[in-house]
CHARMM internal coordinates of N, CA and C (Angstrom, degrees):
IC EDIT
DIST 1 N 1 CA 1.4465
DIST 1 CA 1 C 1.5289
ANGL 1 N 1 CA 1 C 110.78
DIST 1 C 2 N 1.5157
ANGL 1 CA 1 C 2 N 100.18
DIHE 1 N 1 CA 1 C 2 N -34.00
DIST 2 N 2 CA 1.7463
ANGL 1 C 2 N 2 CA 81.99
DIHE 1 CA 1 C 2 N 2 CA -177.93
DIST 2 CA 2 C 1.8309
ANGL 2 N 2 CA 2 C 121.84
DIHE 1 C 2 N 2 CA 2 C -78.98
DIST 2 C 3 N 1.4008
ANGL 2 CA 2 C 3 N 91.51
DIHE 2 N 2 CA 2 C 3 N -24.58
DIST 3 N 3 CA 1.6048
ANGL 2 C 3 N 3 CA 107.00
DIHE 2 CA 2 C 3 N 3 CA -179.43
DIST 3 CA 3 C 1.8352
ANGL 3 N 3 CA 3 C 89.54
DIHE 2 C 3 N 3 CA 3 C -50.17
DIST 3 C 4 N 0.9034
ANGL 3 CA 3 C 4 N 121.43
DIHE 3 N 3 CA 3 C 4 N -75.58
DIST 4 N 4 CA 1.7144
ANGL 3 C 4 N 4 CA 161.23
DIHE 3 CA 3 C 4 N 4 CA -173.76
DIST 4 CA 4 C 1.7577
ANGL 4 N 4 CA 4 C 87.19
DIHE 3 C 4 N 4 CA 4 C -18.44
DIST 4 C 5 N 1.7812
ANGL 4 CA 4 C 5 N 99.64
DIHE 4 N 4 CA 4 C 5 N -68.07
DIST 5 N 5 CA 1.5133
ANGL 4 C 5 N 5 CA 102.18
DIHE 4 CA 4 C 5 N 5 CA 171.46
DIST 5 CA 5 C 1.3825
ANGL 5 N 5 CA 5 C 139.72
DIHE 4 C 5 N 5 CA 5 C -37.65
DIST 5 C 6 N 1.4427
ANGL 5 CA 5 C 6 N 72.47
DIHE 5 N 5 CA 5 C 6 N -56.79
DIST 6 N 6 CA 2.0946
ANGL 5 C 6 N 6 CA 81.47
DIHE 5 CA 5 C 6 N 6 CA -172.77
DIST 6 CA 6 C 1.2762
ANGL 6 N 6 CA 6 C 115.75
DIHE 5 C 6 N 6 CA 6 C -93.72
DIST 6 C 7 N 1.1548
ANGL 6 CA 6 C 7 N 107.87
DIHE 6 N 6 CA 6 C 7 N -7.21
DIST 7 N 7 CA 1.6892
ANGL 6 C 7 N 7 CA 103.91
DIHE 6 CA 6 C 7 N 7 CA 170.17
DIST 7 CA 7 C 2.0060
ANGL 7 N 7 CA 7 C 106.78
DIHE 6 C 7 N 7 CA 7 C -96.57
DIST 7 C 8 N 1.2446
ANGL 7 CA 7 C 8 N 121.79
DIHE 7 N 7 CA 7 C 8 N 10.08
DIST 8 N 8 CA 1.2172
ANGL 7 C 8 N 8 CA 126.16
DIHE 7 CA 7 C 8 N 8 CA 148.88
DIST 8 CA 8 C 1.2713
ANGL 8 N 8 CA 8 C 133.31
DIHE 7 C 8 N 8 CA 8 C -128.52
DIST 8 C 9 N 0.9234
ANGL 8 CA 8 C 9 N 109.11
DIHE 8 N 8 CA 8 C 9 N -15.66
DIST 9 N 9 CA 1.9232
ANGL 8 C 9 N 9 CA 101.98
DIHE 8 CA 8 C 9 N 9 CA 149.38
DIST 9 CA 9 C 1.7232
ANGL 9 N 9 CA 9 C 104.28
DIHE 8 C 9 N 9 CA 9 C -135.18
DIST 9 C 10 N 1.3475
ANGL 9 CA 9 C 10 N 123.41
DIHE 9 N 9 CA 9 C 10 N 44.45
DIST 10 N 10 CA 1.6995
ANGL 9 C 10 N 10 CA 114.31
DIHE 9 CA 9 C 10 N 10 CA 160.07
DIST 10 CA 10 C 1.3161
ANGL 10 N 10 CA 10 C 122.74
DIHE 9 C 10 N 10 CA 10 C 58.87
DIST 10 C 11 N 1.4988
ANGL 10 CA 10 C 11 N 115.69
DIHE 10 N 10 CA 10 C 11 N 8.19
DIST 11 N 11 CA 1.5739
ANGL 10 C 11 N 11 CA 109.93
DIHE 10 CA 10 C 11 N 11 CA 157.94
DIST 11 CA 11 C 1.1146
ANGL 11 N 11 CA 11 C 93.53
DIHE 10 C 11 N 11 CA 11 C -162.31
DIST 11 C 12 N 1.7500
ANGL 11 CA 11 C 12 N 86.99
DIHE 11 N 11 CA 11 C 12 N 155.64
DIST 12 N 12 CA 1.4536
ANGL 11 C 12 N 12 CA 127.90
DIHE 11 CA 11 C 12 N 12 CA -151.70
DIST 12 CA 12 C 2.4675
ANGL 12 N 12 CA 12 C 90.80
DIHE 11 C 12 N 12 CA 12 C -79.27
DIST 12 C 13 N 1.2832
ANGL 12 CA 12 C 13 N 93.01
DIHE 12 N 12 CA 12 C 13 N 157.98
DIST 13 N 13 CA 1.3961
ANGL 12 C 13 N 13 CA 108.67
DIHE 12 CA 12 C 13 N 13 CA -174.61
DIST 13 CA 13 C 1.4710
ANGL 13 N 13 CA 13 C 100.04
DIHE 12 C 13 N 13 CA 13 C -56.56
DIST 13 C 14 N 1.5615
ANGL 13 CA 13 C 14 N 130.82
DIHE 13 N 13 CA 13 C 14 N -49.51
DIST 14 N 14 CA 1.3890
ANGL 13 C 14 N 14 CA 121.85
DIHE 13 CA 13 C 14 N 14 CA -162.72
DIST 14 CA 14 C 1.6113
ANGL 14 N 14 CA 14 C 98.51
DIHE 13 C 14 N 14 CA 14 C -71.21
DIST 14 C 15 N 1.1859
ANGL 14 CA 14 C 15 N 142.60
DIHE 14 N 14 CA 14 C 15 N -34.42
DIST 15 N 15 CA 1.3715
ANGL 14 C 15 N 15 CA 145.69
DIHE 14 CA 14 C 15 N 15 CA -161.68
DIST 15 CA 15 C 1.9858
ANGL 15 N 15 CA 15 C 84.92
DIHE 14 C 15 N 15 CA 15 C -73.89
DIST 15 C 16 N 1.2327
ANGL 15 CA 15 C 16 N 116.25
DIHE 15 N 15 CA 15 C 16 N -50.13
DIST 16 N 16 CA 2.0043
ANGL 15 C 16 N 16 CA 117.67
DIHE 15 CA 15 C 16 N 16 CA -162.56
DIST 16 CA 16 C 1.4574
ANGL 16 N 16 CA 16 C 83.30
DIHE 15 C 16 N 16 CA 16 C -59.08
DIST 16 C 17 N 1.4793
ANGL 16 CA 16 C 17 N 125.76
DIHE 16 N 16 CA 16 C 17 N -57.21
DIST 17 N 17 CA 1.2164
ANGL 16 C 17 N 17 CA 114.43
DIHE 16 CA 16 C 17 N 17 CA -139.46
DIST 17 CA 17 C 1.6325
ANGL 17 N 17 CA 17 C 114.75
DIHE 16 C 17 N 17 CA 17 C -92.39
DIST 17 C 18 N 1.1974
ANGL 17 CA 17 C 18 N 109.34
DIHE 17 N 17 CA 17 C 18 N -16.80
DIST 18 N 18 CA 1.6826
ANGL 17 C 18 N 18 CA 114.09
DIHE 17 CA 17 C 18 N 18 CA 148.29
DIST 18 CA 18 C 1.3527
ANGL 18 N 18 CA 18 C 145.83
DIHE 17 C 18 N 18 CA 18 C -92.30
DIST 18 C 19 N 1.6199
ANGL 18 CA 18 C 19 N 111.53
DIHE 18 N 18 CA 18 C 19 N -7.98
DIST 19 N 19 CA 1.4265
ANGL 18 C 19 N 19 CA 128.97
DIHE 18 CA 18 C 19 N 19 CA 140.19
DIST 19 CA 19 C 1.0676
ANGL 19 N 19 CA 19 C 132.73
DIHE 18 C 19 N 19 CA 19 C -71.60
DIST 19 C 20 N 1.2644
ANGL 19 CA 19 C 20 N 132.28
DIHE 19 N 19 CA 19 C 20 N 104.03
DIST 20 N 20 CA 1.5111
ANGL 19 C 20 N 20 CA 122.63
DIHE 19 CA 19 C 20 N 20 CA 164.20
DIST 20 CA 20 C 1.3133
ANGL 20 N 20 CA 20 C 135.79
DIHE 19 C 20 N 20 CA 20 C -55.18
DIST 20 C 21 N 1.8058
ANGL 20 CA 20 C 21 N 98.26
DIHE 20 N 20 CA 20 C 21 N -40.25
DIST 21 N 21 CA 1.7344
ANGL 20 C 21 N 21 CA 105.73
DIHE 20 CA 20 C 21 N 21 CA 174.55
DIST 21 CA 21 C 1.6660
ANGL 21 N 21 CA 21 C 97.74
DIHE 20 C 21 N 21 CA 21 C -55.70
DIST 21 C 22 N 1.6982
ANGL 21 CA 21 C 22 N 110.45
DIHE 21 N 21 CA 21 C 22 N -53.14
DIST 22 N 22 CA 1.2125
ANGL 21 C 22 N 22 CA 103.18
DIHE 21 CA 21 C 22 N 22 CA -147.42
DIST 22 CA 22 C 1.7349
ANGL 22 N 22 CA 22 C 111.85
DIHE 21 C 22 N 22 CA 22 C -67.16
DIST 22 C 23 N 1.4969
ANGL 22 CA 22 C 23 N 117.53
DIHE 22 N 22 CA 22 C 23 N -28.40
DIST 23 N 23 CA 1.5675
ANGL 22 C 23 N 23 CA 128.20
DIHE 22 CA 22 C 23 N 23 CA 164.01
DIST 23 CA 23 C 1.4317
ANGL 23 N 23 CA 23 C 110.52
DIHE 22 C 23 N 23 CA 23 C -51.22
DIST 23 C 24 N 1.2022
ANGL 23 CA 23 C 24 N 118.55
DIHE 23 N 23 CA 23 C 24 N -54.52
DIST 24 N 24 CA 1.4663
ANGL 23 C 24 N 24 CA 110.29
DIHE 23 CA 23 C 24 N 24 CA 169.64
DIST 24 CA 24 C 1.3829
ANGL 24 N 24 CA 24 C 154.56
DIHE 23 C 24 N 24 CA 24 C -53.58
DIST 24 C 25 N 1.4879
ANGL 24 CA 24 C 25 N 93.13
DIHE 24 N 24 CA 24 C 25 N -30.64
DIST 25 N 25 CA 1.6475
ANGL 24 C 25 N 25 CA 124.45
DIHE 24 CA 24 C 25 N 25 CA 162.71
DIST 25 CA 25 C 2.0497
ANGL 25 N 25 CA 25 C 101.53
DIHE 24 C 25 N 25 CA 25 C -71.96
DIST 25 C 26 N 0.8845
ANGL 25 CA 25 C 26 N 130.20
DIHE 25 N 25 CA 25 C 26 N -49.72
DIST 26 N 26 CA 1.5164
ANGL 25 C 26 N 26 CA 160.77
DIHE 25 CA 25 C 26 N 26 CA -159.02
DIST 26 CA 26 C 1.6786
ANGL 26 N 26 CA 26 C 80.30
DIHE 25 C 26 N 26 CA 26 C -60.76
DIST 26 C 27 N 1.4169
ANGL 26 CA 26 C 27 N 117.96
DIHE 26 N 26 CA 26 C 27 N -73.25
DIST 27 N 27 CA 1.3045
ANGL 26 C 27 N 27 CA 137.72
DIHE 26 CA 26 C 27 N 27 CA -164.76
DIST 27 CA 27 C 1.1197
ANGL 27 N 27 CA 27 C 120.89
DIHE 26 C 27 N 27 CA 27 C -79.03
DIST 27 C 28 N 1.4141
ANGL 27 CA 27 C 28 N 127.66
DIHE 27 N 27 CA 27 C 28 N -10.17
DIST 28 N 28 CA 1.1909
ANGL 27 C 28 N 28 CA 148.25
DIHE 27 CA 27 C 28 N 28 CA 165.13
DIST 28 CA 28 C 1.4255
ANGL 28 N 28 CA 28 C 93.94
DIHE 27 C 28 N 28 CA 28 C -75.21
DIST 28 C 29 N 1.1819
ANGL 28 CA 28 C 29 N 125.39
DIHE 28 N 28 CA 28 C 29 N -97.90
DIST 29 N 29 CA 1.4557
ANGL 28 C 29 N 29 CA 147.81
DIHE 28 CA 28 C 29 N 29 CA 155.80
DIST 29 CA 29 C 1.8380
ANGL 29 N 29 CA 29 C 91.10
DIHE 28 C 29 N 29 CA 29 C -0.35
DIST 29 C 30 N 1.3114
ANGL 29 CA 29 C 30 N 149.12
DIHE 29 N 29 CA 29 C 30 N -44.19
DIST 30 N 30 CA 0.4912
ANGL 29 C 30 N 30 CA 157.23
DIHE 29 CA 29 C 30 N 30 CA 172.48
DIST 30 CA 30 C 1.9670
ANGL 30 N 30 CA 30 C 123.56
DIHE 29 C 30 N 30 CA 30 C -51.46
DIST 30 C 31 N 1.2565
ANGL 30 CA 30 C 31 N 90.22
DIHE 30 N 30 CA 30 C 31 N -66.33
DIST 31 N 31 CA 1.9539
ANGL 30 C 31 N 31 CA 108.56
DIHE 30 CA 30 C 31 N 31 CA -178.44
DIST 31 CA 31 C 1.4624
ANGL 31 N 31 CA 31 C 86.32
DIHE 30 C 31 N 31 CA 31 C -74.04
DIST 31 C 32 N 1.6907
ANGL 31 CA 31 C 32 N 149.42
DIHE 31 N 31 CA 31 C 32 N -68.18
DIST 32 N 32 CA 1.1468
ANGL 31 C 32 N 32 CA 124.82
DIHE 31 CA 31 C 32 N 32 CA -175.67
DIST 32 CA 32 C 1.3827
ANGL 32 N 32 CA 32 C 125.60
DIHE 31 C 32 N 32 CA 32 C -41.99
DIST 32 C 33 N 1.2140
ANGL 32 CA 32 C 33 N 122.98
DIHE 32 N 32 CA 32 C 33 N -35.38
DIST 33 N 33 CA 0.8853
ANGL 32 C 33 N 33 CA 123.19
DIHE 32 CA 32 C 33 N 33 CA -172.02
DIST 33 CA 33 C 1.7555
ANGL 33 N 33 CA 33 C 120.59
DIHE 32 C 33 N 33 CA 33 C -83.72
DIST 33 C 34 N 1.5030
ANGL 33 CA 33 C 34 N 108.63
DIHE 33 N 33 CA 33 C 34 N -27.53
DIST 34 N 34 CA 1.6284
ANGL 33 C 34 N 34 CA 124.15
DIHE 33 CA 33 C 34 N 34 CA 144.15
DIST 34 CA 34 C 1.1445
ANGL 34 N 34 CA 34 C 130.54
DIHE 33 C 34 N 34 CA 34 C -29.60
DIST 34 C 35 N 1.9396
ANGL 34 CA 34 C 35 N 103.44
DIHE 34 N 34 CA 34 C 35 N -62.10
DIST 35 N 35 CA 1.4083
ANGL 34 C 35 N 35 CA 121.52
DIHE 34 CA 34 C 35 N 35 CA 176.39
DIST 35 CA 35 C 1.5565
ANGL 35 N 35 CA 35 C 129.94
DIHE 34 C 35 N 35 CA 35 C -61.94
DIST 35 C 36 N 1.4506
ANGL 35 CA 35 C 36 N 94.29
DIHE 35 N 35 CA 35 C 36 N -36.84
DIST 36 N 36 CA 1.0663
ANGL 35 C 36 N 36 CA 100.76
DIHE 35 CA 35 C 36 N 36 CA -168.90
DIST 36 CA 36 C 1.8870
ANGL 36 N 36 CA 36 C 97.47
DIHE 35 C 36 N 36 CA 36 C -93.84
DIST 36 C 37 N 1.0881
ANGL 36 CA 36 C 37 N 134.77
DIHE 36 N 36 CA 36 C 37 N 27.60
DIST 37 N 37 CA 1.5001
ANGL 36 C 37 N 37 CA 125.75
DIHE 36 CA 36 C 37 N 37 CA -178.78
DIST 37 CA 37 C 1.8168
ANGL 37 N 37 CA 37 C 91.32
DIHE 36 C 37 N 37 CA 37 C -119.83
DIST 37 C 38 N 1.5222
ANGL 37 CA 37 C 38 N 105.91
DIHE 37 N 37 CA 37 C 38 N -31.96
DIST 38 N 38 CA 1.6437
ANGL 37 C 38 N 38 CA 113.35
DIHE 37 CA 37 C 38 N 38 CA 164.33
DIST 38 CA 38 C 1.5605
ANGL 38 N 38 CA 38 C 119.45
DIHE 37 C 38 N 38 CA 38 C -45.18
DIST 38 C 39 N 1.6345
ANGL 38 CA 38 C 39 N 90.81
DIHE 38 N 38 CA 38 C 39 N -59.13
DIST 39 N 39 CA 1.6235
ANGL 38 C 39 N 39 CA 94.08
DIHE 38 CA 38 C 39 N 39 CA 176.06
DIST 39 CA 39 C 1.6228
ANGL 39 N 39 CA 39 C 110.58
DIHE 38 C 39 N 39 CA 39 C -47.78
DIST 39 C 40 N 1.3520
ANGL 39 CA 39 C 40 N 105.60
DIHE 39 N 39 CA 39 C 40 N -68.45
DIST 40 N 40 CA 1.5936
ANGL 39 C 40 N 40 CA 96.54
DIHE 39 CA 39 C 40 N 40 CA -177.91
DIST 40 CA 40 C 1.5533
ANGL 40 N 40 CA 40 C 144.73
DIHE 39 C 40 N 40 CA 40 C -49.07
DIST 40 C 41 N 1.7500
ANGL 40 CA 40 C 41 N 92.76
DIHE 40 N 40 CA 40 C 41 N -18.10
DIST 41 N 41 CA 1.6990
ANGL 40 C 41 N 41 CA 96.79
DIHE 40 CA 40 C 41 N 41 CA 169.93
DIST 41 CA 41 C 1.4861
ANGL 41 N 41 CA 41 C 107.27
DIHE 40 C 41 N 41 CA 41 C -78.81
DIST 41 C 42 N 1.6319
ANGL 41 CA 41 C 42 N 111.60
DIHE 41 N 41 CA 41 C 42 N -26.75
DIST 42 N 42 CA 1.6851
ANGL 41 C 42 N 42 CA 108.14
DIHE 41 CA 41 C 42 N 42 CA -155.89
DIST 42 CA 42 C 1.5270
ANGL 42 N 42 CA 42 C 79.94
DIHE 41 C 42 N 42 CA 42 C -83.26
DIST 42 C 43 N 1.4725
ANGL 42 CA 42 C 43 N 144.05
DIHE 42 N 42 CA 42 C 43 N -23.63
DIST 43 N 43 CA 1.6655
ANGL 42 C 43 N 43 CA 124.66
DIHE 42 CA 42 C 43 N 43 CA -175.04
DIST 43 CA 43 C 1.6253
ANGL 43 N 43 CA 43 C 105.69
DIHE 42 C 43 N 43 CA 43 C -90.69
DIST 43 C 44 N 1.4834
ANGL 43 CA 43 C 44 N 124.53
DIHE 43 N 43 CA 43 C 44 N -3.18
DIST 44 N 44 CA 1.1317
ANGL 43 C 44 N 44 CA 130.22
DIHE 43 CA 43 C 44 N 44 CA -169.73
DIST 44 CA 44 C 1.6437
ANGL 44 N 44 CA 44 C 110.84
DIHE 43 C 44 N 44 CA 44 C -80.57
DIST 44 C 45 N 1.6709
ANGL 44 CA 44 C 45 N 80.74
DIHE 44 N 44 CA 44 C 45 N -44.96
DIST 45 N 45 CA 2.0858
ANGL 44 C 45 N 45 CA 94.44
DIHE 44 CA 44 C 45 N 45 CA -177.25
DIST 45 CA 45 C 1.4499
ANGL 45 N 45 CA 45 C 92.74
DIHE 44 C 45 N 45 CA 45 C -84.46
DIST 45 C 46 N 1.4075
ANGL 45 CA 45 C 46 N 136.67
DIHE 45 N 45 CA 45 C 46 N -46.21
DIST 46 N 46 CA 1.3349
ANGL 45 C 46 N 46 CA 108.25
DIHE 45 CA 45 C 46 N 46 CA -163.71
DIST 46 CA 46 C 1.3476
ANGL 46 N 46 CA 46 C 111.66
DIHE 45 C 46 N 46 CA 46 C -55.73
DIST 46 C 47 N 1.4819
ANGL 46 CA 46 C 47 N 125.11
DIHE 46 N 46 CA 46 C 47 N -49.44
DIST 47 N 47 CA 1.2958
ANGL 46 C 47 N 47 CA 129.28
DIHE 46 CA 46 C 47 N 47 CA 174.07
DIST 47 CA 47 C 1.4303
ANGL 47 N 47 CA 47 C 103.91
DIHE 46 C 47 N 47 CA 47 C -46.63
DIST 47 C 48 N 1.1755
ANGL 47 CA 47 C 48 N 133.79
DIHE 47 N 47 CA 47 C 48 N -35.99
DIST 48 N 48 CA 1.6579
ANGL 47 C 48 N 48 CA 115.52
DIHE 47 CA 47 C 48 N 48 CA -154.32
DIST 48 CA 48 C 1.5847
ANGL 48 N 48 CA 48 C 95.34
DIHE 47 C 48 N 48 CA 48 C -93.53
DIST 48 C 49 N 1.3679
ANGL 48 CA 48 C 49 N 102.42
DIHE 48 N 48 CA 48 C 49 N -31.19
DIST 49 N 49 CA 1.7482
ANGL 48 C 49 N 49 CA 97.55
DIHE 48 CA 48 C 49 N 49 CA 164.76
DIST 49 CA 49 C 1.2996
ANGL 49 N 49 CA 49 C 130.59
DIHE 48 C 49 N 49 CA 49 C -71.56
DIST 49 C 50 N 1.2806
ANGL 49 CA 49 C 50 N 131.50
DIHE 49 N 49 CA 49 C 50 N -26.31
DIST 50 N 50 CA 1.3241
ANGL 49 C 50 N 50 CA 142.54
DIHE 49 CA 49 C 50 N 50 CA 158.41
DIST 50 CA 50 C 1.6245
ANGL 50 N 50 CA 50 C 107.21
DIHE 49 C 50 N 50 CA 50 C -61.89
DIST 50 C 51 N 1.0994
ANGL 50 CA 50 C 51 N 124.46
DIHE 50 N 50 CA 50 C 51 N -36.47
DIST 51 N 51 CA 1.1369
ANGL 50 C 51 N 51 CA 125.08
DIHE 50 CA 50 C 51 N 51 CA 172.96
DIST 51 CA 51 C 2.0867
ANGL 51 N 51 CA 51 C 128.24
DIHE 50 C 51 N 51 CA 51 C -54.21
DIST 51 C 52 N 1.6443
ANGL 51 CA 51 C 52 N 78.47
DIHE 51 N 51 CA 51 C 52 N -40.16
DIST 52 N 52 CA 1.7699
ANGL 51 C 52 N 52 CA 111.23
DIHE 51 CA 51 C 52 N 52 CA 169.24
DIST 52 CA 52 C 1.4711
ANGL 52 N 52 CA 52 C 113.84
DIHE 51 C 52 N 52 CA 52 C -39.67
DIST 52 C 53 N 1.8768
ANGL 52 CA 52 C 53 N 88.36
DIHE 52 N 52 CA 52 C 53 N -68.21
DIST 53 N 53 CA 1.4714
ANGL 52 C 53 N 53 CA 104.67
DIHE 52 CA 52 C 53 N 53 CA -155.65
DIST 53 CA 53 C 1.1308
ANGL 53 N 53 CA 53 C 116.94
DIHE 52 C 53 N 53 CA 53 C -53.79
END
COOR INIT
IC SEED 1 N 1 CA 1 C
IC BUILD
């Protein structure tokens, strides 16, 4: 898990889990990165469904 950590957002688990700024930024960094993988399935199927019709 820590490898896992810091090699995707650059710090190690004990630094996330006793920083707050730094968990928050982490988790932020986090939901954008959620949202924006949403966007791409919901433009992926519309296209692949338009493609259908």
């Amino acid at each position: 898990m820590e490898k896992a950590m810091h090699g995707s957002r650059g710090v190690g688990y004990e630094v996330y889990r006793q920083n707050h700024e730094v968990r928050m930024n982490v988790e932020r960094q986090r939901e954008e990165e959620y949202v924006e993988s949403r966007r791409l399935v919901a433009d992926h199927n519309r296209k692949f469904t338009n493609h259908i019709s």
